[in-house]
N, C-alpha and C positions, 0 to 999 in steps of 0.2 A: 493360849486359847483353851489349852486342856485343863489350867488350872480357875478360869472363867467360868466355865462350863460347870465344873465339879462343884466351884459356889454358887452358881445361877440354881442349881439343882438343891443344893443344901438348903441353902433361902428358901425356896420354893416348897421345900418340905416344911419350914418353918410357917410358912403361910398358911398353909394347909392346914394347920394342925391351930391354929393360934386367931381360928377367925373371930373365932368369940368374944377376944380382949381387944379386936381393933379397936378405936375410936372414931367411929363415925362423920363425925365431925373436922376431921381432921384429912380424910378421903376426902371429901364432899371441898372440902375451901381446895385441897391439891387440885381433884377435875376440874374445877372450876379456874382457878389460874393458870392451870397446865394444859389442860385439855379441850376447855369446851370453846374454846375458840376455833377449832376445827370440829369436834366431833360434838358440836353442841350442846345445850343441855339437857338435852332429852336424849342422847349417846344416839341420837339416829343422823350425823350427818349433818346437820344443819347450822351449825355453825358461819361465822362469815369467810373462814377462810376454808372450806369444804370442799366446794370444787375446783379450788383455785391451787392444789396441787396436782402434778401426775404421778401415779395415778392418784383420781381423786379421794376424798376421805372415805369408808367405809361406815356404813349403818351397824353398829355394833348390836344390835338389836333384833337381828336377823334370826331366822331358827337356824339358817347354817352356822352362825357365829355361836348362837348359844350353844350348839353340838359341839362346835370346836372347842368352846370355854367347859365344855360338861367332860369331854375326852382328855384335853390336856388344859388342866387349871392354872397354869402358870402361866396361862401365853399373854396375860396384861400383862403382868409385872418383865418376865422374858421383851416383850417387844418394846420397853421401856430400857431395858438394858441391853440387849443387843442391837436394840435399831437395826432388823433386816431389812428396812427400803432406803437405809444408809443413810445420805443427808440429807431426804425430803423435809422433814419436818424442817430441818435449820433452814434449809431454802426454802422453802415456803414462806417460812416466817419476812425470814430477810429478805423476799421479789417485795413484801408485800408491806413492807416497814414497821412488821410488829416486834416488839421486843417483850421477850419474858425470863426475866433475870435467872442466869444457874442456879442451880437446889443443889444443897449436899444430901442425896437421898440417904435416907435410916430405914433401919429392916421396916421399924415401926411405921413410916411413912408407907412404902411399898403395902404392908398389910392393910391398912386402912385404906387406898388406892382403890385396891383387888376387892375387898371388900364393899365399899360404897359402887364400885361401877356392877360388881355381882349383884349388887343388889337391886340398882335402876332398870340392868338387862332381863333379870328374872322377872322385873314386874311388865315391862313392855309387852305390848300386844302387838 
């Protein structure tokens, strides 16, 4: 775990510093396969599978969320890799019979991720 951590944080520094060269494009097709089926595409929740986990999906969009994201910038990419509500997402998926094939995720994917969803959250109102 100690040596997870040590790279969850490396990574995470790497992000930070590397937002510039993301490829936008590249975020934006991942949310969209990975993601917006729960947290929609507008990152507020609306997706079809949103409230159909417990607990339900989160409005990333929120000013509390954006505080969170402004405090600790790594908590998309970290809740991607650590999964702390464990195997909601797989079961959610799997009550509801969607399938979304594994990814071998790249630092590069992760930054473009961080960066397209940074970007949708910052513009939300």
């Amino acid at each position: 775990m100690k040596t997870t951590l040590v790279t969850l944080f490396a990574l995470l520094s790497v992000i930070q510093t590397s937002l510039s060269v993301a490829e936008n494009a590249n975020g934006k097709n991942l949310y969209v396969q990975r993601c917006a089926v729960c947290h929609g595409a507008d990152i507020k929740a609306t997706g079809p599978l949103a409230n159909k986990s417990n607990p339900p999906t989160p409005d990333l969009t929120t000013a509390t969320f954006k505080k969170r994201l402004k405090d600790y910038p790594g908590v998309i990419v970290s809740s991607i890799i650590l999964r702390p509500n464990g195997n909601l997402i797989p079961k959610t998926l799997q009550d509801n019979g969607v399938k979304i094939a594994p990814h071998a995720w790249s630092v590069q994917d992760f930054r473009d991720l961080h960066q397209y969803m940074s970007e949708v959250i910052a513009k939300a109102r």
